[in-house]
Backbone as CSV, one residue per row, in Angstrom:
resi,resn,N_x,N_y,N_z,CA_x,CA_y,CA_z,C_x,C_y,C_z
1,UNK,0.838,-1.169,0.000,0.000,0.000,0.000,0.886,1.236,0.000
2,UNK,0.328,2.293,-0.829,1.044,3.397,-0.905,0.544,4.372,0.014
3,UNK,1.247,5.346,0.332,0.601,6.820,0.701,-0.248,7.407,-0.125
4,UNK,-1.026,7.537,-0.129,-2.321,8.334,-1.001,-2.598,9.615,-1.105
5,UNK,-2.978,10.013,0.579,-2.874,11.160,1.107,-2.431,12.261,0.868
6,UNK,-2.605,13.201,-0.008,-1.525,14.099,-0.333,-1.088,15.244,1.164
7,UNK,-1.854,15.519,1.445,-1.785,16.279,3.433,-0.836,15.049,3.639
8,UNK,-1.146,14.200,4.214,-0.037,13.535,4.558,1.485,13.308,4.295
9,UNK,1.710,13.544,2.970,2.177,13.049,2.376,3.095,13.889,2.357
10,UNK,2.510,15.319,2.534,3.176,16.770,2.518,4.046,16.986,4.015
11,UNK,3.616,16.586,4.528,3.681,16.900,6.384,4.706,15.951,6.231
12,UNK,4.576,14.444,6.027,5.712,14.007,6.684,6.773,14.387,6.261
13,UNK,7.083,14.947,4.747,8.275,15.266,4.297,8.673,16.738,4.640
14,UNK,7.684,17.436,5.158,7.773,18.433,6.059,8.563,18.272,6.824
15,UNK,8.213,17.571,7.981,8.838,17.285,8.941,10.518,16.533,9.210
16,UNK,10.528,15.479,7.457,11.725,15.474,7.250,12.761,16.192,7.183
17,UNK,12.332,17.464,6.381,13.459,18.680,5.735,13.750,19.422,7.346
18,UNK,12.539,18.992,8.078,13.411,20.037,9.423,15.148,19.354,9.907
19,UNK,15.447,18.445,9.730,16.630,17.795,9.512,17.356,18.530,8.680
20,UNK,16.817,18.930,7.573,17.396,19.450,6.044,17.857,20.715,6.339
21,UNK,16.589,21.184,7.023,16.959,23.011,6.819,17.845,23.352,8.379
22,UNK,18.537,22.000,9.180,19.228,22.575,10.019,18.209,23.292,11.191
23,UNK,17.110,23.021,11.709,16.731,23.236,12.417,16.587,23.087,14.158
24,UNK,16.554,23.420,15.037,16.918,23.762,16.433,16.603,21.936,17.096
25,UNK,16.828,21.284,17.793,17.046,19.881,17.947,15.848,19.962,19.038
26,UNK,15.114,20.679,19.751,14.095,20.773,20.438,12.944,20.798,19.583
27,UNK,13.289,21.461,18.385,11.764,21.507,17.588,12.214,19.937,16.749
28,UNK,12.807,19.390,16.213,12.820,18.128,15.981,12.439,17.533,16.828
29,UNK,12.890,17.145,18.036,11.804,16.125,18.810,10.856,16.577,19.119
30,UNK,10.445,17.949,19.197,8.741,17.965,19.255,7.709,17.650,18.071
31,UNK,8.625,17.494,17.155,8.231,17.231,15.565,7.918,15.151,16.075
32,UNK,8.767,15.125,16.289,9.257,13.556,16.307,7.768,13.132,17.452
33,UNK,8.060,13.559,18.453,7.022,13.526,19.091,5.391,13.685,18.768
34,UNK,5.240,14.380,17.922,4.078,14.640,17.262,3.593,13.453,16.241
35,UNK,4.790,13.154,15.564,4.958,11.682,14.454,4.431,10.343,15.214
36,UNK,5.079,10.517,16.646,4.877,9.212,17.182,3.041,9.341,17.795
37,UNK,2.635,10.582,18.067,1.415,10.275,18.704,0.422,10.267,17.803
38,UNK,0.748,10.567,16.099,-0.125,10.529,15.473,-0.266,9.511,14.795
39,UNK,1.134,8.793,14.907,1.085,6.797,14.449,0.267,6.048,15.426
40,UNK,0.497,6.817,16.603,0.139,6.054,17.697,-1.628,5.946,17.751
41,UNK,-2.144,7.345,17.498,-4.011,6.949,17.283,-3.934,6.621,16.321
42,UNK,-3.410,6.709,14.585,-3.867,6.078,13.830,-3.642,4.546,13.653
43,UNK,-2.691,3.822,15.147,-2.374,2.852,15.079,-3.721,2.309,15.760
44,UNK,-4.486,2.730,17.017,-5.179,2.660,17.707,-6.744,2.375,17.033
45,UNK,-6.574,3.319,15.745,-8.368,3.635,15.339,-7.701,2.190,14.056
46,UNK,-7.162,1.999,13.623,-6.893,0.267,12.459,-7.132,-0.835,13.162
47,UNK,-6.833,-0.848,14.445,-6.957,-1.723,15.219,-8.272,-2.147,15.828
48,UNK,-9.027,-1.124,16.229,-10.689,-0.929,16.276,-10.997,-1.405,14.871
49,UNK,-10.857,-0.933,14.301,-11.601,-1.369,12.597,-11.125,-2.987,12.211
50,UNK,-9.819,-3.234,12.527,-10.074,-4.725,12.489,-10.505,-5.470,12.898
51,UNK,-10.371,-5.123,14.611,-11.460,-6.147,15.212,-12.683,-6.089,14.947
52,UNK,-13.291,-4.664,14.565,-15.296,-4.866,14.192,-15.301,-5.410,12.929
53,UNK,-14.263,-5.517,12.181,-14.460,-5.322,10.201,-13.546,-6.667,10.040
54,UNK,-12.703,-6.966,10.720,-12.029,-7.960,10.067,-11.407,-9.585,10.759
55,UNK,-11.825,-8.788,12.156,-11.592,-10.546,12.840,-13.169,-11.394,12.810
56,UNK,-13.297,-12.560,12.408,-14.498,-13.011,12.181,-15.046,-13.550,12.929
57,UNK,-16.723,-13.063,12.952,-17.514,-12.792,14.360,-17.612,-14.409,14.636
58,UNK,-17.798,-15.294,13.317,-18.612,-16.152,13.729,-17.031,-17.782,14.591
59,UNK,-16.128,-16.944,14.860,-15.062,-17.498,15.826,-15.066,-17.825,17.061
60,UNK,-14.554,-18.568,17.410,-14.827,-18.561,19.025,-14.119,-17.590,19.756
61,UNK,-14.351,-17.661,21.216,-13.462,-16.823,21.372,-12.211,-16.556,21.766
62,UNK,-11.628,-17.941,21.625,-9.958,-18.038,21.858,-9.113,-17.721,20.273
63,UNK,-9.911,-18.138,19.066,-9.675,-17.362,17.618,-10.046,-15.794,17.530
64,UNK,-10.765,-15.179,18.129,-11.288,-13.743,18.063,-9.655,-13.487,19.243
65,UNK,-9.493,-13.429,20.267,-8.739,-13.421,21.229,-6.781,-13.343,20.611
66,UNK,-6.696,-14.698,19.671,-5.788,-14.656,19.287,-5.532,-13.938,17.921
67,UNK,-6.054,-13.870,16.989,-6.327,-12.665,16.097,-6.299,-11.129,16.057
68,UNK,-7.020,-11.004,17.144,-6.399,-9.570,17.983,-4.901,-9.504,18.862
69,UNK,-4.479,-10.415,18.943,-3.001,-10.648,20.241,-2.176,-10.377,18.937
70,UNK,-2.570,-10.961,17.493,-1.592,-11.004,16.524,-1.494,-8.825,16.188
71,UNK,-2.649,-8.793,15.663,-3.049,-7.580,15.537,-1.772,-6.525,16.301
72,UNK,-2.058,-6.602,17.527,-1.649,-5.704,18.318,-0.387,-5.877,18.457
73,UNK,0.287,-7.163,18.071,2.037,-7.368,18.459,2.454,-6.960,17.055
74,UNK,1.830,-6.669,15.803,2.212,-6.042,15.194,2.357,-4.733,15.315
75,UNK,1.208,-4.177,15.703,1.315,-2.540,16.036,2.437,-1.798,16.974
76,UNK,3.057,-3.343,17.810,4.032,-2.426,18.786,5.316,-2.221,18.161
């Protein structure tokens, strides 16, 4: 899957060039910081959507259980 997003797409390389243009090492990790909390809900809201949309209902629940354990050890 590609980046699609063009906002997105813009920002992160935004945020790259602050590296580029030599910028102050406090606003990089608040940059960096910002990167990680916005992976971090959009890691959060895929994870909701798989379990309602993509782990299958009609499982028991040690397959629903382990399907999500997989889910989430990917996300970390």
């Amino acid at each position: 899957m590609k980046l699609t997003d063009p906002s997105a797409r813009a920002d992160l390389l935004r945020r790259v060039r602050l590296i580029e243009e030599e910028r102050d090492c406090s606003e990089i990790l608040q940059q960096l910081a910002a990167v990680r909390s916005a992976a971090h809900q959009a890691t959060v809201a895929l994870v909701r959507t798989y379990a309602a949309e993509c782990v299958v209902p009609d499982g028991s629940p040690e397959e629903i259980a382990d399907a999500l354990s997989v889910a989430l050890a990917r996300s970390a």
